[in-house]
C-alpha positions in Angstrom: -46.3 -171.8 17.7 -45.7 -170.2 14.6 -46.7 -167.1 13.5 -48.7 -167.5 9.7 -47.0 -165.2 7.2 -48.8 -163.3 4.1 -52.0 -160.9 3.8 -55.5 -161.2 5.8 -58.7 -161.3 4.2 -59.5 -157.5 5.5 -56.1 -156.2 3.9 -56.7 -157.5 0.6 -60.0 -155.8 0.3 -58.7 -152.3 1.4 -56.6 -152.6 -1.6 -59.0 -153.9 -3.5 -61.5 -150.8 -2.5 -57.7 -148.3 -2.7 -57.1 -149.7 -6.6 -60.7 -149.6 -7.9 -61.1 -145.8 -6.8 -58.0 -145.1 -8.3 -59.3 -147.0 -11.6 -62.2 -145.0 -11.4 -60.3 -141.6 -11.8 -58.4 -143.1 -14.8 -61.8 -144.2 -16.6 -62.7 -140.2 -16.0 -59.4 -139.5 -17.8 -60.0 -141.5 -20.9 -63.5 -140.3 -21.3 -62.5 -136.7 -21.3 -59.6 -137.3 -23.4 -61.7 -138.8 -26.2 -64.2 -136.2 -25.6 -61.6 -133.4 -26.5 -59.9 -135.4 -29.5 -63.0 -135.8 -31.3 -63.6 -132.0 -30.6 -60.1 -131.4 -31.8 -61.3 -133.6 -35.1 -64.3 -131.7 -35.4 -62.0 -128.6 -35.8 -59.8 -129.4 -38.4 -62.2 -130.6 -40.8 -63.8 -127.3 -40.2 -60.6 -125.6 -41.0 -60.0 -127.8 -44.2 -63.6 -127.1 -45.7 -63.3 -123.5 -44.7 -59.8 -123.2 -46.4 -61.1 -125.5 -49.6 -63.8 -122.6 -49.8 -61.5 -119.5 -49.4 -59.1 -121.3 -52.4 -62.3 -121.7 -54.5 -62.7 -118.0 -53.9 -59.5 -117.3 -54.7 -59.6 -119.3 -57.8 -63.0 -117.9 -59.3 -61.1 -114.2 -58.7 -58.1 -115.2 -60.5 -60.1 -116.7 -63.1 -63.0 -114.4 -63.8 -61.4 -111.4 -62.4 -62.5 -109.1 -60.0 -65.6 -107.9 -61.5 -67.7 -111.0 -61.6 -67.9 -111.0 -57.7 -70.3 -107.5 -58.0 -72.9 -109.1 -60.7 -72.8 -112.6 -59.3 -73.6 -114.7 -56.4 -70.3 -117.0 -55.1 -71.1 -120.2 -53.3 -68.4 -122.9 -52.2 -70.8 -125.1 -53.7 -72.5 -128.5 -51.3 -71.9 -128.6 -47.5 -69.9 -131.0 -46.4 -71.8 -134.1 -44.6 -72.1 -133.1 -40.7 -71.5 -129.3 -41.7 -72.6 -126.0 -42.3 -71.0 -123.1 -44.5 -71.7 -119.5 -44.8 -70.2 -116.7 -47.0 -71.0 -113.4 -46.5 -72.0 -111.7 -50.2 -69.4 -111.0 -51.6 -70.8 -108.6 -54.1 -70.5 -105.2 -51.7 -67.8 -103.5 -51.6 -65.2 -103.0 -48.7 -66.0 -99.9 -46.8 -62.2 -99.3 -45.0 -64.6 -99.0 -41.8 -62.4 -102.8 -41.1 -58.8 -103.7 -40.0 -58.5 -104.3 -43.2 -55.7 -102.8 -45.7 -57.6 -101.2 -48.7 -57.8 -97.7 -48.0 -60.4 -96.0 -49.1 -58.2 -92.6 -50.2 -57.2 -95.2 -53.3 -58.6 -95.7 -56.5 -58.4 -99.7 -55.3 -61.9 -101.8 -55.1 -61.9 -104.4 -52.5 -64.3 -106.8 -51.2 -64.4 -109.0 -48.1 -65.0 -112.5 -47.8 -65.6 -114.2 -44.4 -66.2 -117.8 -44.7 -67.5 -120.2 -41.8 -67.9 -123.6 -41.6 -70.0 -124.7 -38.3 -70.3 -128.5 -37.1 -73.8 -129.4 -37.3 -73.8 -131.7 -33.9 -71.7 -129.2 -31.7 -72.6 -125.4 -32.9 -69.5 -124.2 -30.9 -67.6 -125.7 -33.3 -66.9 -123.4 -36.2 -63.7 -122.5 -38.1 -63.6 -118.7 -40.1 -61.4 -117.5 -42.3 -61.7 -113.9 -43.6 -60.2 -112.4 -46.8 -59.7 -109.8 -49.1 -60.2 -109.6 -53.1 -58.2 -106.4 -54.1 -59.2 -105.3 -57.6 -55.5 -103.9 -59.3 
């Protein structure tokens, strides 16, 4: 008699069971993967609005000189949609208590400007960028 060649009914579902479980752990890859690229999204656009702000800041100095920033209020003007963004006031003056470089032996004002833009769905999400108006 000869002997039937090929696959029983029992092996093919072992590798049935073997492939789907391995399927299973790839589905848990592509979840977390676009998990962290939307994150990663998230955190540029924070770090775009965040520098548009800081260039703003800079502009308004360069433009209305150092001065303005001690008798007026800055804003960056409308969050974006899906964010939040904070200033500190900038009218007070540096105190050289920082890292920063404006000593305070010198007849130089400086003020700082921190400015953070936070993703309203995910509050971990924030982007800061701190700088310094030198008044020369």
């Amino acid at each position: 008699m000869r002997r039937a060649v090929g696959f029983s009914l029992i092996e093919l579902v072992i590798v049935m069971v073997i492939i789907s479980v391995g399927m299973l752990g790839m589905t848990s890859l592509f979840s977390t993967s676009a998990t962290s690229l939307s994150s990663n999204e998230t955190l540029q656009q924070a770090a775009q609005y965040a520098q548009e702000c800081a260039e703003s800041v800079m502009a308004t100095r360069r433009n209305l000189g150092f001065s303005w920033f001690s008798t007026n209020t800055f804003s960056c003007g409308t969050n974006p949609s899906g964010f939040s963004r904070t200033q500190n006031p900038v009218g007070s003056l540096y105190t050289g208590t920082g890292a920063g470089a404006c000593p305070s032996t010198t007849t130089l004002n400086c003020r700082d400007v921190s400015i953070t833009v936070t993703s309203n769905t995910n509050a971990t999400l924030s982007s800061s960028i701190t700088l310094m108006l030198v008044d020369y």
